[in-house]
N, C-alpha and C positions, 0 to 999 in steps of 0.2 A: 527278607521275610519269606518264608513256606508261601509256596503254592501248589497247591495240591489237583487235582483230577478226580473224580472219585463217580464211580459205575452202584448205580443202589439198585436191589429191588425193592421193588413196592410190592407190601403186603397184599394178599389176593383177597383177605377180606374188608380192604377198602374199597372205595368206590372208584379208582382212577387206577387202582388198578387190576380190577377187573374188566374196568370197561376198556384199558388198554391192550389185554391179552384177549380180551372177542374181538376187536377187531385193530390184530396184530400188526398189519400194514400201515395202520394210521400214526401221527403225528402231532403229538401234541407241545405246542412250546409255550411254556409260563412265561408272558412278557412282565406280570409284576403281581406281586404278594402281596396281602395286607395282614398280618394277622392280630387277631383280637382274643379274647379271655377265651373263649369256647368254641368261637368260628374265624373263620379264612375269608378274606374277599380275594378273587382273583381276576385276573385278562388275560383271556389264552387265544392263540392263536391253531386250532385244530383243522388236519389237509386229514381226508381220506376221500375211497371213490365212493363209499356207503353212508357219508356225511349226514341225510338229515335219519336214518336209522341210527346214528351214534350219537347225535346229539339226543334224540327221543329220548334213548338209552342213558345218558349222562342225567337229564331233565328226572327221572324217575329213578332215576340212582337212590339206594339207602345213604343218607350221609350230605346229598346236596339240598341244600334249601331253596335255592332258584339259582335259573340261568337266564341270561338275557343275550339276543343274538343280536350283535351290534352288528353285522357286516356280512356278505356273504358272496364267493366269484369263485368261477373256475373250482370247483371241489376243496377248497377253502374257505373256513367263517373263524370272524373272529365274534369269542362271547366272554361275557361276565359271568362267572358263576360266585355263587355263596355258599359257605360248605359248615355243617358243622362236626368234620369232620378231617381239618388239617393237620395228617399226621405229618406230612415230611415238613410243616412247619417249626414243627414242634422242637425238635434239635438244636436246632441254629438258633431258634429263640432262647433257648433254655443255656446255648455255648457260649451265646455273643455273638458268634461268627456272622458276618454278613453276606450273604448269602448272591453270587453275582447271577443277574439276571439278563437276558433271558436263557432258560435252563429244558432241554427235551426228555419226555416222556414217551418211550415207544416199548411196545411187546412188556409191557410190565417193569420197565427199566427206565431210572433219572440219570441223567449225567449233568456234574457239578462238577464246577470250575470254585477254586476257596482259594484264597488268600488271608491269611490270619499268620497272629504270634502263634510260637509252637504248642503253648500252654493252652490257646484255644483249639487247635487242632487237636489234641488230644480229648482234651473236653465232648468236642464235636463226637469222635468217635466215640468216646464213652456215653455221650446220647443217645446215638443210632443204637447203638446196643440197650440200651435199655429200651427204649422203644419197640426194638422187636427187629429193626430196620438193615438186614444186612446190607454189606457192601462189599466193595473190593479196589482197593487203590490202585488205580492204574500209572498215573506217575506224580512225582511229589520233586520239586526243585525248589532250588533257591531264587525266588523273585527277589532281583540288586533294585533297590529305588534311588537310579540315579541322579532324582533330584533330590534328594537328601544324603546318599552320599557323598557327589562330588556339587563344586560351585559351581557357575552358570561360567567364567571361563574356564574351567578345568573341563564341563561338558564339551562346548564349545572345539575346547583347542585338540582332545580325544578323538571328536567328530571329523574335525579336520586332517589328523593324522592318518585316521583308518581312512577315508575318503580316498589321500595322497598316496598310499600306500606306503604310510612308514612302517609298521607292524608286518609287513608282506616279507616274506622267504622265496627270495632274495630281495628287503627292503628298497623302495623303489623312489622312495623320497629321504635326503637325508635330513639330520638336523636343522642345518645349515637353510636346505632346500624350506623348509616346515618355517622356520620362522619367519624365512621371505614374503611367504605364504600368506602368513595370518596377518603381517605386518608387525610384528614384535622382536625386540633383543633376542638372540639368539640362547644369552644367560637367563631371560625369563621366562621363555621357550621352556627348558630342559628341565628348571624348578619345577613349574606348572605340570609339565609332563610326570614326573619324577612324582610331584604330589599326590598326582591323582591315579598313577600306577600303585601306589604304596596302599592307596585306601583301597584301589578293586581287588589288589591281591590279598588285605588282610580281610575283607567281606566273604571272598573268598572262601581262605583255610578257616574260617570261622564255620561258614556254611559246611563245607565237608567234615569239621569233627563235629556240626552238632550232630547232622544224619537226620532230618528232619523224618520224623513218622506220626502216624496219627494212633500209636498207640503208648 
C-alpha cells in the first residue's frame, strides 16, 4: 500500500496559520483530531519561548471558539482547542484517508505521513486542491504489510535468514546452515523460503509499475 509524505501550507487566512508565521520559531504538534459537521476539537501540543503571547494570540484567533490549557513546563503547554474553523480537516474527511497522528505545524507548514489505497491518495489530493490547500509531495513508496503478505512462518523463517546472513554478498549462512537454525527439514526450509521470496518479489514489481502518485 502507498505511503506517502506530504509538506502543506496552511492558508494565511486561517487562524493556525497565521498564528504559525508570527511566531515562526514555534511548534505546534496535533496529538489528535476530532472533526464534526462545522467544528474541530483538537489536543496540541505547542513549544515556543513567547508561549503565553501565542497562546493569547491563538485564544483570540478569528476561527477558535475556545482553548483550554491543560498543562504547562519548561516553554511547553499542552491545550484543547475548539475551532470552527477546520480547514486541514477537511480533506481527509472528505477522502477517507485517515489521517496518522501526531502531525507538526511550524512557519505556516504541516507535515503528513498517509498511508491509503492509491484511489484515496488521489482523492486526497484532489481535496487539498479544492480547498485551496497547496502541497508538495516529498516522498511516496510502497508500504509491504508483511503481515498480510507473508504467513507467521514465512515471517519468521525471512527474519531468521536476514539475521543469519543468508541474503549477505558473500552469503554467510547456507541453506543447510538456516535450517539447522530454525530447527526444520532442510526441503521445508527452501519451500518456505522460495514462497515467501515469490510473494515480496511479485508486491514488489507490482508496486514499481503502479508508480504510486497523489495525482
Amino acid at each position: 500500500m502507498p505511503r506517502a509524505e506530504l509538506t502543506l501550507t496552511v492558508p494565511e487566512d486561517t487562524w493556525i496559520g497565521a498564528v504559525s508565521r508570527r511566531y515562526d520559531a514555534a511548534t505546534v504538534r496535533i496529538l489528535s483530531a476530532f472533526p464534526g459537521e462545522d467544528t474541530g476539537v483538537g489536543l496540541a501540543e505547542v513549544t515556543a519561548e513567547d508561549l503565553p503571547e501565542l497562546l493569547s494570540d491563538v485564544e483570540a484567533a478569528d476561527g477558535v471558539d475556545s482553548l483550554e490549557l491543560l498543562g504547562h513546563r519548561d516553554g511547553t503547554a499542552l491545550v484543547q482547542f475548539e475551532t470552527n474553523s477546520p480547514l486541514l480537516l477537511s480533506p481527509v474527511q472528505g477522502s477517507g484517508v485517515p489521517l496518522e497522528l501526531p502531525f507538526t505545524i511550524r512557519d505556516g507548514e504541516a507535515r503528513w505521513e498517509i498511508t491509503a489505497p492509491q484511489s484515496r491518495l488521489s482523492e486526497l489530493g484532489r481535496q487539498l486542491d479544492e480547498f485551496g490547500i497547496p502541497f508538495r509531495v516529498e516522498r511516496v513508496e510502497q508500504h509491504v504489510e508483511t503481515d498480510r503478505l507473508l504467513t507467521e512462518n514465512q515471517r519468521k523463517l525471512v527474519g531468521a535468514a536476514v539475521e543469519a546472513g543468508y541474503y549477505d554478498t558473500p552469503r554467510q549462512c547456507s541453506l543447510t546452515d538456516l535450517a539447522e537454525r530454525v530447527g526444520i527439514a532442510k526441503s521445508t526450509c527452501s519451500e518456505t523460503l522460495h514462497r515467501a521470496e515469490e510473494q515480496i518479489i511479485k508486491q514488489f514489481a507490482e508496486s514499481e509499475t503502479a508508480g504510486p502518485s497523489l495525482s
